[in-house]
Each structure stands twice: as structure tokens, then as C-alpha cells.
N, C-alpha and C positions, 0 to 999 in steps of 0.2 A: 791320253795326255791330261784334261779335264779329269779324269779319278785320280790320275797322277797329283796334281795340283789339290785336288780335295782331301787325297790323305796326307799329304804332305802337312797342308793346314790343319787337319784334325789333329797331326801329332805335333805343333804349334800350338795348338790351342790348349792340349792336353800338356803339354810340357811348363804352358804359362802357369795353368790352376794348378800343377803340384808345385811350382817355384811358388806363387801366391800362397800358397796350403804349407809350403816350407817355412815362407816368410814369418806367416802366421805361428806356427810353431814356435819358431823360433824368438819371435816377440813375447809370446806367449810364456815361454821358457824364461827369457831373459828378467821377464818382470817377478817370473816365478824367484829365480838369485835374487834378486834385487830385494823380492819381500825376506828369504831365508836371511840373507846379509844383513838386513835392517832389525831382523828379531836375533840373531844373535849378537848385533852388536848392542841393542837393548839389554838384553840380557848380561851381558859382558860388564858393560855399564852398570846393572843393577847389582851385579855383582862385586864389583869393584866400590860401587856407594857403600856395599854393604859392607866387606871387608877395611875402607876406608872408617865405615862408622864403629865396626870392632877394635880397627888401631886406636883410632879417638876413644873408645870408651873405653880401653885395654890401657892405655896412657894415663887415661882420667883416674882409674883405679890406682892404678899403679903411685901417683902422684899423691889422692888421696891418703892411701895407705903410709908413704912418706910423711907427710905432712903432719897426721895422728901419732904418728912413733916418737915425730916431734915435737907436738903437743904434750903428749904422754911426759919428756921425756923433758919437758920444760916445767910441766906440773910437778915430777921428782922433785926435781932441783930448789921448784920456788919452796915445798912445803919442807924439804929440806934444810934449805935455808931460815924459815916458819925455826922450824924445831931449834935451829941452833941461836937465833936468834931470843927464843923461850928460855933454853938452857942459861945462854949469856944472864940473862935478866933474872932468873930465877938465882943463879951463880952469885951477882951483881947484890941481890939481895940480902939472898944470905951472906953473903961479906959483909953487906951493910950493917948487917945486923950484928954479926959475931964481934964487927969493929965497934960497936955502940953498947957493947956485953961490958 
């Protein structure tokens, strides 16, 4: 009865250290996800910054690009204007002139 009782406890005791050894693991494990989760939500994030700072600087382009064709396309117009203004005056003149003939 006495061996009885001692192995009974030995397979108590032996049942506790792998539940302890599982625990362990298992803690083990869990923090292990826990770091994978954290690096690729890192990741994720650094990517998303990054795709984020492509949109913004894809926009900036894009906006810039408008903005020049506008510019451009204001500078036509003024020297354009420049020109016809020249013509008029030069025009303006020579009438003056031809009326004073």
C-alpha cells in the first residue's frame, strides 16, 4: 500500500513538472506571438508611413506639375499680351505719324 501511495505521488509530481514545463511553453510561445505580432504590425505601419509618404509626395508631384503648366501657361498669355500690346503702340504710331504726313 505504502509503494502504492509513492507511486501514485511520483506520477503527481511527474504530472505537475510537465503541466509546469507546459505552462512554460506555453508562456513562452505566447510571448513569442506577441513579439511576431508587434514586428509585423511595425512593419505594416512602416509601410503604410511609407506608401502614405509616396501618396503625399505622388500628390505633391502631381499638383506641382499642374501648377507649372499654369504658370507656363500664364507666362504665354502675359507675353502675349506684351506682344499685342507692342503691336498696338507701334500700330498707334505709325498712324500718328502717317496722320501728321
Amino acid at each position: 500500500m505504502q509503494q502504492r501511495e509513492t507511486d501514485e505521488w511520483a506520477k503527481q509530481v511527474e504530472q505537475e513538472r510537465k503541466m509546469e514545463a507546459l505552462e512554460h511553453l506555453f508562456s513562452k510561445t505566447k510571448r513569442s506571438q506577441e513579439n511576431v505580432l508587434s514586428l509585423f504590425q511595425e512593419a505594416w505601419q512602416g509601410s503604410q508611413s511609407e506608401q502614405r509618404l509616396g501618396l503625399i509626395e505622388e500628390t505633391m508631384t502631381e499638383e506641382w506639375q499642374k501648377r507649372k503648366k499654369q504658370m507656363y501657361a500664364i507666362d504665354d498669355q502675359v507675353k502675349e499680351a506684351r506682344r499685342q500690346y507692342q503691336r498696338a503702340k507701334f500700330a498707334s504710331k505709325g498712324a500718328g505719324t502717317h496722320a501728321t504726313d
